[in-house]
N, C-alpha and C positions, 0 to 999 in steps of 0.2 A: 574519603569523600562522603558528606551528607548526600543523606536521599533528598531528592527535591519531590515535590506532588502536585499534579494539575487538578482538578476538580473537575469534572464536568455534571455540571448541576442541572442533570433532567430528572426532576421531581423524586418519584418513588424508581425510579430506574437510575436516578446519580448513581455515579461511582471515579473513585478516584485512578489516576495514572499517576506511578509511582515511578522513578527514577533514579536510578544510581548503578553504582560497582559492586557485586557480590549480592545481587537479588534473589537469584535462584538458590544459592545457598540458603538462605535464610525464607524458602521463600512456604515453610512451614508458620512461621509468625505472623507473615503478611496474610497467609491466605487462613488464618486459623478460628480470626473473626466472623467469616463467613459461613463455618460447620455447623453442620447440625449434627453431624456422625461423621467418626473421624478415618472418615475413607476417600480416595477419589479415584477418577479414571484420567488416564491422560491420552492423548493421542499427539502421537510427533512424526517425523520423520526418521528415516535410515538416516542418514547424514549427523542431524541435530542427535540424536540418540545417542550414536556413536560417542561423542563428545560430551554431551549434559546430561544425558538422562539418570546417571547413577550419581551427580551434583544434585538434581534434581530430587531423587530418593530420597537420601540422605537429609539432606535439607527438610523433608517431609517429615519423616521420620523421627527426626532431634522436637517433634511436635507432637510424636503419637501416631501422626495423621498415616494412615498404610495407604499402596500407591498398586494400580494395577495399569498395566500402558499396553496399546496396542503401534505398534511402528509399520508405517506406508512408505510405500516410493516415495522416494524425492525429484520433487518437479512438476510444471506447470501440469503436467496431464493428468496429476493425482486429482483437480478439480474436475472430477468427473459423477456420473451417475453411479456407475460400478462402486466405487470407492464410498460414494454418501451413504450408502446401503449397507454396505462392508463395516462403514461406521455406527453406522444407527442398529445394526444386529448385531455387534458388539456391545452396544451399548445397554441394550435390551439384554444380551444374556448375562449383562457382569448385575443386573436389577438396578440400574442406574434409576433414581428416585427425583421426581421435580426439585426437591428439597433439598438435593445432593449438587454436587459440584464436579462439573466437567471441564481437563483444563486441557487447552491447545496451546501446547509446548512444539513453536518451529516459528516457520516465515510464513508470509502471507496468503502462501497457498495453504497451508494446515489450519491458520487462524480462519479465514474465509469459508474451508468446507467443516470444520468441526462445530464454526459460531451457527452453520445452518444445519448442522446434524443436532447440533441443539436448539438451536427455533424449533424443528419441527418433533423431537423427540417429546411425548406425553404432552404435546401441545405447549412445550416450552418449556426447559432445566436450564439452571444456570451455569454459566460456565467462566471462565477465567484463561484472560490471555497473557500468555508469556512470551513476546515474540524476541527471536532472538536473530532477525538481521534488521538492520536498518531502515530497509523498506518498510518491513512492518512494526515498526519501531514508532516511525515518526507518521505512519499513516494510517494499512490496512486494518493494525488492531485497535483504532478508536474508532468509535463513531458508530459503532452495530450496524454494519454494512457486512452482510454474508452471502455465501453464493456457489457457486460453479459455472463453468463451462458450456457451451452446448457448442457442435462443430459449426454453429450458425454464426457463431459472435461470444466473446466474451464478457463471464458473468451476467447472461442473461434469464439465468434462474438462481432466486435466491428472495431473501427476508432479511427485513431489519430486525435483530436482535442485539440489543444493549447487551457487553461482556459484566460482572459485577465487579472485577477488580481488573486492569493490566500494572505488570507488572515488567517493566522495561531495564533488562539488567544489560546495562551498558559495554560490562567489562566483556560479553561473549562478542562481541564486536571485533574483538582480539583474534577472535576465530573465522572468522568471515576471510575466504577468499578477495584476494584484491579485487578483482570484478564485481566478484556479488558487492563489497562496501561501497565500493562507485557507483554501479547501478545503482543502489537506494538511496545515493545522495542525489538522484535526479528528482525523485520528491522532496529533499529538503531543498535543492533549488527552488522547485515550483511554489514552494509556501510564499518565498521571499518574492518571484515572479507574480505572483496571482493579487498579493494582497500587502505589505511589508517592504517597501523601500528599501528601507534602513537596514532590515534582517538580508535583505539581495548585496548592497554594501557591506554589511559585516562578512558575508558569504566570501564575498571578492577579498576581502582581506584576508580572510580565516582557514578558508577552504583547504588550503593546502596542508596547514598545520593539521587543521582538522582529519584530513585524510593520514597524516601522516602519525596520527596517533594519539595527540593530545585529548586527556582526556577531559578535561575540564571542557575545552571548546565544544567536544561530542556532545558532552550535555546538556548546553546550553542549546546548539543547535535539535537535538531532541526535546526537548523541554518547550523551545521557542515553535517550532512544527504543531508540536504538541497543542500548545494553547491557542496557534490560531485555527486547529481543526476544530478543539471543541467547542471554540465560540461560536463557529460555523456548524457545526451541529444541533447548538441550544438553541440557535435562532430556526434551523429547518433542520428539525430529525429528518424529514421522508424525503428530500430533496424535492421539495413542491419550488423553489425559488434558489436561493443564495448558494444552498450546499453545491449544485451544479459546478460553482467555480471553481471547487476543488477536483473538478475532471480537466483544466485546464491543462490541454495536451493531451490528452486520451480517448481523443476521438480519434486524432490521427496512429495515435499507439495502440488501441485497438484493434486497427485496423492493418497495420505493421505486425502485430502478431497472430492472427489470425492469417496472412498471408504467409507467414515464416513457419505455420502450421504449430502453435505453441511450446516451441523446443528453444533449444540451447544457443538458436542460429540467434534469437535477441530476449537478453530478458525483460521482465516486464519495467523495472527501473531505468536500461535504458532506451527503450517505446516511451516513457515519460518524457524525456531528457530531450532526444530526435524531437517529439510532440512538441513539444512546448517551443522549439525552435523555430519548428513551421509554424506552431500557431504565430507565435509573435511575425515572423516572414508574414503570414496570410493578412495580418492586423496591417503591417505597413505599404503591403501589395492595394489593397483598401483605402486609403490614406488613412487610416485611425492612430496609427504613433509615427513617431519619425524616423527616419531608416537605423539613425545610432542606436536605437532601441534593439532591432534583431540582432546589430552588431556586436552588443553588452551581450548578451544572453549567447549568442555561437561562441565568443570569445572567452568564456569565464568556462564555458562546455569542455573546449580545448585546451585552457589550462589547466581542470581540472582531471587530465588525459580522459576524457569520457568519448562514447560514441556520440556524433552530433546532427549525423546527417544518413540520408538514405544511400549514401556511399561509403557507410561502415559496415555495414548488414550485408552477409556473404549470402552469397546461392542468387540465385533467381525471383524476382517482386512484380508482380502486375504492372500494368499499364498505368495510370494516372486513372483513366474510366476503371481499373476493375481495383484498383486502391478505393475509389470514389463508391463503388457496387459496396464494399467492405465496412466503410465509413456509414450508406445506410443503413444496416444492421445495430449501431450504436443503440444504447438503450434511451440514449438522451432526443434520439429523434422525435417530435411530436406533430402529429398530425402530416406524416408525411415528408416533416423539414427535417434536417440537419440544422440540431442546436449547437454552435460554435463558441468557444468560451474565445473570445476575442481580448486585445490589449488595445487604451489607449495612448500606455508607458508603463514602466517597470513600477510595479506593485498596483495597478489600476486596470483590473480585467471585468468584466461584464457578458449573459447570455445572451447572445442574438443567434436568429434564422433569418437572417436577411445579408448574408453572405452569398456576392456571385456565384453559380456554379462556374463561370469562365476563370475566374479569379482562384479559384480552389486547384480547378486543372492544371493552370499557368504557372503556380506555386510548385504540386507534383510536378509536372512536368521540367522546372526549372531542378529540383532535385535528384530527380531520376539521369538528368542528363548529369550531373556531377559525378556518375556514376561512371560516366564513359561508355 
């Protein structure tokens, strides 16, 4: 399989996304352009280590390049403060240098806290993302969106930092539990849901294959995510405008995780997936699409054996008002509103704060009751 490559052309911060099977092996040539000195630091996960980190090496290595790694818990709580510090005085004692190259090798929670231990390291080193689940495949490692946790709300401390290269090696996909590759295909849903018709109808055709292993389709579907992120990017790096629509469904997943207290009870892919359910429900509860609209979107959910509803999610969930309490904590809040990435049909979403509070309740609460 050829490498394919996105571009994302922001000036002196471009850099490309690279795409294909057997990345990380190789992935001493890819990133070799980028040295200055042929050393680097990696920071991954227990889980991903276990499995890639010595592909990783090696790979390095058949370059020159010498490899020093530190390995953290694996899981949403690794986004924390304890951990960013844990990273950035590692980083500081290996003499990690502005000029030097910082890579975060894992998923999205490794990509997110390492790209902001590198924002703020020496006032900014570059760094290189390898991510190696789907989720952050096709989402969290474009776009220099970096971050953590606060027990207030998610990712609400963090920096936009541009990565200088990701490098999206398809084949560790292989390795993904069936859950976690589900979960992350609720962001490749959302690309086709937010903006992309067509890529929502190939989704409906493809999906299954796609899940079921094909690797061509995988790529394509990563490739296609890919490039409608980074148009979306080049047009608003800081999310002043457009970027927003790519939180379509994570207001309410936000807030679904935070109430499930950022554990294993839902992950963050499918908080997307749920999300984007209810937004399209909230859009049609609205009259803004017509009801077959949330009915394409729960149905392709369910084919695709995915979580779809807030009667997937085990344990105990607030009320509708304390989902709602949850929701203002969003970062996209302004001026006091909840901004809502609404639908007025499959691929044609838009930001508004002029969504009923009754209308928002009537939706949870029509969910919550599915629950029994």
């Amino acid at each position: 399989m050829s490498v394919q490559t996105v571009h994302v052309p922001l000036g002196d911060r471009a850099y490309d996304i690279r795409i294909g099977d057997g990345l990380i092996s190789r992935a001493g040539a890819e990133i070799a352009p980028l040295m200055r000195r042929p050393r680097v630091t990696v920071v991954s996960d227990e889980n991903v280590a276990a499995l890639h980190l010595e592909t990783l090496k090696a790979g390095l290595a058949a370059e020159g390049i010498e490899m020093s790694s530190l390995v953290l818990p694996a899981g949403e709580s690794t986004k924390s403060w304890a951990n960013l510090e844990r990273v950035v005085e590692w980083l500081l004692a290996e003499k990690v240098e502005r000029r030097d190259v910082v890579i975060a090798f894992g998923g999205g929670v490794i990509g997110d806290l390492v790209g902001f231990a590198a924002a703020i390291l020496r006032r900014g080193v570059r760094f290189v993302q390898i991510p190696t689940s789907l989720l952050a495949q096709v989402d969290s490692s474009v776009g220099g969106k970096t971050g953590i946790n606060s027990p207030l709300g998610k990712n609400l401390i963090g920096a936009f930092h541009q990565p200088s290269l990701v490098l999206a090696d398809i084949g560790v996909l292989n390795t993904l539990t069936a859950r976690d590759f589900i979960a992350g295909y609720g962001e490749v849903a959302k690309y086709g849901l937010l903006g992309d018709a067509e890529f929502f109808t190939w989704l409906e055709d493809n999906g299954p294959a796609l899940a079921a292993g094909d690797m061509d389709k995988r790529a394509y579907a990563v490739r296609r995510s890919c490039e409608m992120k980074a148009d979306i990017v080049v047009r608003d790096e800081t999310e002043q405008g457009d970027r927003a629509l790519l939180n379509l469904g994570h207001t309410f997943c936000h807030a679904l995780e935070a109430a499930t207290g950022y554990s294993d009870r839902l992950l963050h892919g499918e908080g997307v997936a749920i999300g984007c359910g209810l937004a399209f429900d909230l859009s049609a509860k609205a009259g803004l699409c017509s009801q077959e609209d949330p009915s394409r979107v729960h149905a392709h959910l369910q084919a695709m054996g995915m979580k779809r509803g807030l009667q997937d999610i085990p344990g105990d969930l607030p009320d509708a008002e304390g989902l709602l309490a949850l929701m203002a904590q969003d970062k996209k809040v302004l001026d006091g509103k909840i901004r809502f990435i609404m639908a007025r049909g499959i691929g044609q979403t838009f930001v508004t704060d002029e969504i009923e509070k009754d209308d928002v309740i009537a939706v949870l609460n029509e969910a919550l009751k599915a629950r029994g």
